[in-house]
N, C-alpha and C positions, 0 to 999 in steps of 0.2 A: 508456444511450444506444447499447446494440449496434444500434438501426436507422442512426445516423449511421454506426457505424464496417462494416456491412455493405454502404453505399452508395460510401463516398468511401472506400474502400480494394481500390476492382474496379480491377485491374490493366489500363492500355488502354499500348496502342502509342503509342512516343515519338516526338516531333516530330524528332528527330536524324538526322542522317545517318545512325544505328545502326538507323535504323526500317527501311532497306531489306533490313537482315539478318534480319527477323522480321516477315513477314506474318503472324502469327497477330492473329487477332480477339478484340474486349473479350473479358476471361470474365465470366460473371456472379457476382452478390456471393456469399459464403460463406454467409449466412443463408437462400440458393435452393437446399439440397441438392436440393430433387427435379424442379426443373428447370434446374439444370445439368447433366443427365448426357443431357438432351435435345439431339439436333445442332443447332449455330449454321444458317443458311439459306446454302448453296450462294453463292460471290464471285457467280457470273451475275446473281442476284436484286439483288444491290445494286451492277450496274456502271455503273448511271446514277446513285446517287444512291439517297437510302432511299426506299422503297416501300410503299405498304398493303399488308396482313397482313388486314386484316378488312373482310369482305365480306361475309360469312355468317354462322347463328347458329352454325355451328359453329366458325366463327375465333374469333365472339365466348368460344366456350366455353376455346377454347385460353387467350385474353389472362387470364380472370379467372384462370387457374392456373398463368398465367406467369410467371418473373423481371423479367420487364420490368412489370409493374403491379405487385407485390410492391416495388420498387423507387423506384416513380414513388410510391405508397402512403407507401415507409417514408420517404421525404424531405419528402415534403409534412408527414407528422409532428414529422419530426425539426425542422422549420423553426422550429416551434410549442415543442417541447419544452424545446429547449437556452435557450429566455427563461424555462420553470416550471424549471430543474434545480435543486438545492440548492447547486451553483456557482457562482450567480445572482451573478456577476462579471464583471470584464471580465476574459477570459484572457491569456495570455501576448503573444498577437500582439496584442489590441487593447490592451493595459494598456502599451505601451512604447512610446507614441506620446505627442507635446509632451502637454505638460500642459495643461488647457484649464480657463478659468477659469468655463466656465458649469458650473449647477450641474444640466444633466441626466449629463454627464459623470461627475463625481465624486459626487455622493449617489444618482442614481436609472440605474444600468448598464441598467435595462430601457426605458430613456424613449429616443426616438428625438430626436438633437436635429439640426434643419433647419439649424441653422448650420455644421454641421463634418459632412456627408453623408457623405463618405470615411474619416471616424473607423478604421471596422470593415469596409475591404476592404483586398482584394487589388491587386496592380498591375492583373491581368488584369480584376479587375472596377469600379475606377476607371476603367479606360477605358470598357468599356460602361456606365459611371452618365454617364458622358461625352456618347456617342455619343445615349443616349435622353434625356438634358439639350437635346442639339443638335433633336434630334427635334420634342419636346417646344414648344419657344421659337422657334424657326425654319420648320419647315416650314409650320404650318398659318397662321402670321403676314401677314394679307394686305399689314401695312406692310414687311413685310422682301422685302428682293432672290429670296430663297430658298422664297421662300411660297408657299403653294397655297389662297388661302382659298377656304371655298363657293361654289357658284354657286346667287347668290339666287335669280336667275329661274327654279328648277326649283320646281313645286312638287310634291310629293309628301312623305306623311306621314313615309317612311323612304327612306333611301338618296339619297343625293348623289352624282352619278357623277363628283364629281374623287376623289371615294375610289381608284376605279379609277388615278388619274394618281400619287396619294397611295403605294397599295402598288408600282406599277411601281417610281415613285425609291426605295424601299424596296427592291426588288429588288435593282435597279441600283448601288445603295449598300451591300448587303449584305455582301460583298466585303470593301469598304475597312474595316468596321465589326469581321468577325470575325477578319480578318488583323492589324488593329490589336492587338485584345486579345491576342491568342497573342502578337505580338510584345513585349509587353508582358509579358508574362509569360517568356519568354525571356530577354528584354532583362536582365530583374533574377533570373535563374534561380539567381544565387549569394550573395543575398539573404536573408536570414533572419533575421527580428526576434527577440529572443529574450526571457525575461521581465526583465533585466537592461539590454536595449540598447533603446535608443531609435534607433540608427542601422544602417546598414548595413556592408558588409564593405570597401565604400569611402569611408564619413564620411558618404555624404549622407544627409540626414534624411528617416524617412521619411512625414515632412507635405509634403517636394519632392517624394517617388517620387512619391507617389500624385495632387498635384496637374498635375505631368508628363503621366502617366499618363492625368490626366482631360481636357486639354487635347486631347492626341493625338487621345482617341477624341472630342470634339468635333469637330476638324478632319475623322474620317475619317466622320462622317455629312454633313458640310457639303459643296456643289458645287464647289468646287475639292478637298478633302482627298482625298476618294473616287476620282476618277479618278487624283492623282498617286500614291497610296501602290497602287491596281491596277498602275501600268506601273512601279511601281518592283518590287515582290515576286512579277510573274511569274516573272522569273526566277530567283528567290533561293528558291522551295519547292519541295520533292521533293514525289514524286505521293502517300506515304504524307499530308502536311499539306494536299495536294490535296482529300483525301478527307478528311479531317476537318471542314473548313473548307466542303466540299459539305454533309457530313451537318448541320454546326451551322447552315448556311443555309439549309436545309430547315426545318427547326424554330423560324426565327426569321421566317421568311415567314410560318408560321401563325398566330404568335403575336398577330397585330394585327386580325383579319378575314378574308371572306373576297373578294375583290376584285370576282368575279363575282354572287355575289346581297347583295355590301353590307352584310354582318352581323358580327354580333359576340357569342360565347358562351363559355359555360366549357369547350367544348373549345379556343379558342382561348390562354384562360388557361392551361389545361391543359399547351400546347405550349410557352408562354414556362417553365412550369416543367421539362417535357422539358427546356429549351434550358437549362436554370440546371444541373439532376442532371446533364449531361451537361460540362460546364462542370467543376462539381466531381469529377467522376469521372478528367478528364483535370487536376488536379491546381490548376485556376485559382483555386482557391478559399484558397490557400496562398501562403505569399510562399516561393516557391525550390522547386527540384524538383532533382532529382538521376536522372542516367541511367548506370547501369554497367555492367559484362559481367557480373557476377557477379545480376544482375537478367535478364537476357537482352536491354538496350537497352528494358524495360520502363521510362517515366515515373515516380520517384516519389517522393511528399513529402520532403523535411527536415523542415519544419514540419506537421504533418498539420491540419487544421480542427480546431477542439474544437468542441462542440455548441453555445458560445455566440456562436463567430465565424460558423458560419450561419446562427444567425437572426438574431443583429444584421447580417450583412450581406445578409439576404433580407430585413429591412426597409427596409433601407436600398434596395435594388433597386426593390423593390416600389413605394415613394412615386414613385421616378420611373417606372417604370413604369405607373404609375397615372397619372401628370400626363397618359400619352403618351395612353393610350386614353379614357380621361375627356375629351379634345380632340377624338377620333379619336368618340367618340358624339355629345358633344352639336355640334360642328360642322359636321359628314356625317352627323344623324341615323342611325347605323348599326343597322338592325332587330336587339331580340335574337334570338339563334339560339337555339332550342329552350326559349326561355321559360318558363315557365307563368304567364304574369302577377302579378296580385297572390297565387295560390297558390303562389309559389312564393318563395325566400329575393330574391334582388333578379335583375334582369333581365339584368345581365351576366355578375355575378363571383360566386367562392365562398369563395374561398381566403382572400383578404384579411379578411374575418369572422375567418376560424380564427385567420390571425396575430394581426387586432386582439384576440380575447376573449383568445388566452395572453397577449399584452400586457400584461393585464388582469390575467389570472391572476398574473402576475408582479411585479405592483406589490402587488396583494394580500399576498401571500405575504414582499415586502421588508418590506412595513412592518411587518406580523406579527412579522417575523425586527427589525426597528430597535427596536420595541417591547418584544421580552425582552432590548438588549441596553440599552437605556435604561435600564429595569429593574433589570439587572445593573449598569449602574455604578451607578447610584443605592444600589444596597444598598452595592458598595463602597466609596463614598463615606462612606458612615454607617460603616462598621465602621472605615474608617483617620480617620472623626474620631472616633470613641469611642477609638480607641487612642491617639490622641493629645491627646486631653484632660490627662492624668498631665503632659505636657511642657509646656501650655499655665500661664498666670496665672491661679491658684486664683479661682474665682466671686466676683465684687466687683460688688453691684447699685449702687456707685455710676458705676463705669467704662463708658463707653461701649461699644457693639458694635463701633465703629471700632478702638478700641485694641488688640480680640483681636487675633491673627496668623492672615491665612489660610493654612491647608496647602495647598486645592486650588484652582486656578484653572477659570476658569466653564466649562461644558460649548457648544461654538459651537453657534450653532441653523443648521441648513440654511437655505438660502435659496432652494428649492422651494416656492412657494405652494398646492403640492396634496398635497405628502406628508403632511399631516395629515386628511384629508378622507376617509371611506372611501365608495366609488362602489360599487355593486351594477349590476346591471345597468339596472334604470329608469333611472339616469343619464342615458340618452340623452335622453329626455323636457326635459331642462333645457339649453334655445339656448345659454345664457351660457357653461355649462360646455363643450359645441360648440364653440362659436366659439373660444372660449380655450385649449382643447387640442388643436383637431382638425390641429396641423402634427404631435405628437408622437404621439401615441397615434392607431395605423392604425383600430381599429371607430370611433372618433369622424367620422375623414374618414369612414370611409362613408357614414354615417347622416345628413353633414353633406349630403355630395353626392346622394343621393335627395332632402333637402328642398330642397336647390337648385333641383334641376329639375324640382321637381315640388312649386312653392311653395304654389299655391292648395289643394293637398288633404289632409285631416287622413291625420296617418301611420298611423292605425290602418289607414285604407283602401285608402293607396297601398303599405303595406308591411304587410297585418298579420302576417305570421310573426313577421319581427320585432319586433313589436309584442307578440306572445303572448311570445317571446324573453325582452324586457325586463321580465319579472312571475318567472322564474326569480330561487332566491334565492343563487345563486354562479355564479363567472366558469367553474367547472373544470366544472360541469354544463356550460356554455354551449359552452366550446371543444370538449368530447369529443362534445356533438351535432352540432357544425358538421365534425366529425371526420368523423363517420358520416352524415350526411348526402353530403358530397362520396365520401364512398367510395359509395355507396347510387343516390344521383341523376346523379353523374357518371363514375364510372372504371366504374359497372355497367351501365350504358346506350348501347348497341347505338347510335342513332342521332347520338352523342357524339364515342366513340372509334373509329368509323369512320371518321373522317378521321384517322387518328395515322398518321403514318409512322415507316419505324422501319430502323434502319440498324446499324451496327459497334458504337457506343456505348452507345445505346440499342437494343437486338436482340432481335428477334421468334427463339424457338426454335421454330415448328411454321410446316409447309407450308402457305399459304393456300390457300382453298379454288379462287381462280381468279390468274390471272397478271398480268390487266388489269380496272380497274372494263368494266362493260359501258357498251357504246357504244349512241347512241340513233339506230333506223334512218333511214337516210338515203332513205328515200324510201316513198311509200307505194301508196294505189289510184290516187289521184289524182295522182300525177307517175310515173312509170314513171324509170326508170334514163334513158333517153334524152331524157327531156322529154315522151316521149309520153304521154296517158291509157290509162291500165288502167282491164281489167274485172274485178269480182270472180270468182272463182269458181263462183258459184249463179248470175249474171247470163246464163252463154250454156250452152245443152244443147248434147249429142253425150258420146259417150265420152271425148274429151280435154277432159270441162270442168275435172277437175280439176288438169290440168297450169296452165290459164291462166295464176296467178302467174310463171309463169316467163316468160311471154309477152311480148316487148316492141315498144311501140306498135304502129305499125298492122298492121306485117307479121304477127308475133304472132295479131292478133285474126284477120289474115285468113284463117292458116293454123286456126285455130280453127274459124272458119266452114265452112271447103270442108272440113273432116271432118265437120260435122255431117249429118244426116240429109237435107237440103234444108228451104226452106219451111216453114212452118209455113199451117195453112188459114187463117189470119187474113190469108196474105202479110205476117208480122211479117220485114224485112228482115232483122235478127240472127239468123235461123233460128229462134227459140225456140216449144217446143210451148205451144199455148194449155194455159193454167191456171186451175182451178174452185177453188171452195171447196169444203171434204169434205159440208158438208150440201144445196149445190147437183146433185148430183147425182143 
């Protein structure tokens, strides 16, 4: 797992009062020797906030041999991996939380269970399972006070223009949402679960923190939360949390659409993961941080992530985050961005694939590992009763089996209805099995949600990749393609990652090729600067016809004119010389 511990161990600037003694900027992860010894981008470039980096093929060409796609790259892996690791447990921090009587908890560590969603985070990210819970159930609710639903009377195949009203309160809430979480992570900063304690350093429990915690960031996406937690913590953050809290609300604006043309693609997925690496980077992903002198006032873990607290808690993000834009298409018709239709894996997302196959892979790989160890006692079972036959009552066909003595008591059976069952990929193929998993295991909801919305048409047709997908005959082929495919079709694709912005945390190391996207002219032949009509160029002779463009309205044309020649024999009033065609002559 060095790609986890190359990401979530990049040293960033701490939220403390000690942050004003260290302006220095994220460095990038240690796994980036040969582009960290490239310069970070000049404070000027980032003093409004992050900024595009790619504009051109040759930005393009910078990002593919950046730290920052190497980065974005090894997290989106690590997401996947830490569910296939051979630690395939619940680690330290997740394993010292109440004990819970369902059995995806205790028999299956890779099963995502709907009921206890906060299992496997942090404070800082129970708040945002929070906040996109609030999102989720509230905004788009036409019967709730808070609601924004469609507006039916539009008709048009894509795009709903309350989308637009939609990202604004998104905007406008953004704030109360990221200041929550930090808080929150502050708040329990000397907290630290350990694989022994189930509590904290002050007794409370931490199925309180984290339900606390989720509350909070409910309240701070809902219309009263958001405004009061802005006017409370203007005053309470220094400009270094200023700028953090800019950069992570940059990245969490993208992550939904795009307000203006109404869409929704995997660069926008792309950003909500931006917004998560970045998240863990600054230590959210951890219960407790520590900031010292002997650090330089750098942020950093007590508890560090293990690889399996990230992907259990990126699934766990993930499902809500899914509920938010799965609302956010099929309610606002949102157009896919950059599509390829039925040629392509599915019309929105990419990522969620990946996690659901390692999912997959992960359950595979359990019951593999339950089955040698099944095995294993069952042999030892036989060996300590052949050893203890000698202390048993000598063979008597007339005595009952009842009156032997038993040594061993019964081996318990799980009570998982699917750990016996082994799924390949065709699985998907089977509704029942759909229906009945698709809250636990992520590729099920997807596969669930295409035939949802797209019920009248056979899946070969509305999906066939997928459909070629499901004839593969293991899960780990399937993940390491959905692997390279997202590296391939999207982190390598120019019309994609052109919209990425990129700031302190996430940092662009080469100069971009321009300072601002270009602007689109404001005016043309037909409207002059002033209002007035222009002429083109080839439209009036004399020697200054070439100046024209600069010309404006009438005065312009007229000084135009009185340089021309006079007349034309035609008496053409523009001046212009009569004109032949070349074989009329």
């Amino acid at each position: 797992m060095d790609d986890i511990s190359a990401v979530c161990n990049v040293k960033v600037q701490s939220q403390t009062a000690t942050q004003d003694e260290n302006p220095d900027a994220a460095a990038p992860p240690s796994g980036a020797a040969a582009s960290s010894s490239s310069p970070l981008p000049t404070p000027e470039t980032n003093s409004s906030g992050p900024q595009r980096y790619i504009y051109t093929q040759t930005d393009m060409e910078h990002f593919k041999h950046s730290s920052a796609r190497k980065e974005l790259l090894s997290f989106v892996s690590a997401m996947g991996k830490g569910l296939t690791s051979k630690e395939n447990t619940v680690d330290n921090q997740t394993s010292s939380s109440t004990p819970s009587t369902s059995p995806f908890s205790t028999t299956t560590p890779h099963c995502y269970n709907p009921n206890q969603p906060l299992q496997h985070l942090s404070p800082a990210l129970a708040s945002l399972h929070g906040s996109l819970t609030c999102m989720s159930t509230t905004w788009m609710d036409g019967n709730h006070s808070d609601g924004l639903p469609p507006d039916r009377k539009v008709k048009a195949r894509f795009g709903n223009p309350v989308f637009r009203t939609w990202h604004e309160r998104l905007v406008n809430r953004s704030y109360g949402i990221v200041n929550c979480l930090m808080d929150c992570r502050v708040s329990y900063n000397n907290v630290c679960v350990g694989e022994s304690s189930n509590t904290g350093v002050d007794g409370t429990s931490k199925e309180y923190i984290l339900k606390e915690c989720f509350e909070k960031g409910y309240e701070a996406a809902s219309s009263e939360g958001s405004s009061k937690l802005q006017a409370i913590n203007n005053n309470n953050t220094s400009p270094k949390e200023e700028e953090i809290i800019a950069e992570l609300r940059a990245y969490l604006h993208d992550s939904f659409g795009h307000p203006i043309r109404i869409d929704y693609g995997t660069g926008h997925e792309s950003s909500f993961i931006v917004f998560l690496l970045s998240l863990c980077k600054i230590g959210c992903f951890s219960w407790g941080s520590s900031t010292s002198a002997e650090s330089g006032g750098i942020a950093q873990s007590k508890c560090s992530p293990s690889p399996q607290s990230i992907s259990l808690a990126s699934l766990s993000l993930f499902h809500a985050y899914l509920n938010v834009t799965r609302g956010l298409q099929r309610d606002y018709m949102l157009e896919p961005a950059g599509s390829h239709g039925v040629w392509g894996l599915d019309d929105y997302h990419c990522v969620p694939f990946y996690l659901g196959a390692c999912q997959m892979m992960a359950r595979e790989q359990w019951q593999q590992e339950r089955q040698k160890q099944t095995q294993k006692k069952k042999q030892q079972l036989k060996v300590e009763k052949e050893e203890s036959e000698g202390d048993l009552i000598p063979t008597n066909p007339y005595l009952p089996d009842a009156a032997l003595p038993s040594s061993t008591t019964p081996t318990p059976l799980d009570t998982h209805n699917d750990i016996l069952e082994h799924w390949n990929p065709s699985i998907i193929h089977t509704k029942q099995t759909l229906e009945a998993h698709r809250q636990t295991y992520l590729y099920f909801s997807c596969i669930h949600f295409i035939q949802k919305i797209k019920p009248n048409v056979p899946f070969f047709e509305s999906s066939p990749m997928l459909n070629d997908i499901s004839s593969i005959g293991s899960w780990s082929k399937v993940a390491s393609g959905l692997l390279r495919l997202y590296e391939g079709e999207v982190l390598d694709k120019m019309p994609v990652v052109q919209h990425f912005v990129f700031g302190k945390i996430f940092a662009a190391n080469w100069t971009p090729s321009r300072k601002a996207p270009l602007e689109a002219p404001k005016w043309t032949f037909i409207n002059g600067p002033g209002g007035d009509e222009c002429i083109a160029p080839w439209a009036i002779s004399g020697n200054n016809a070439v100046g024209v463009v600069g010309a404006v309205g009438s005065a312009g044309l007229q000084r135009q004119r009185s340089s021309s020649n006079g007349s034309s024999a035609s008496g053409d009033p523009r001046g212009m010389a009569p004109t032949r065609a070349p074989w009329a002559t």
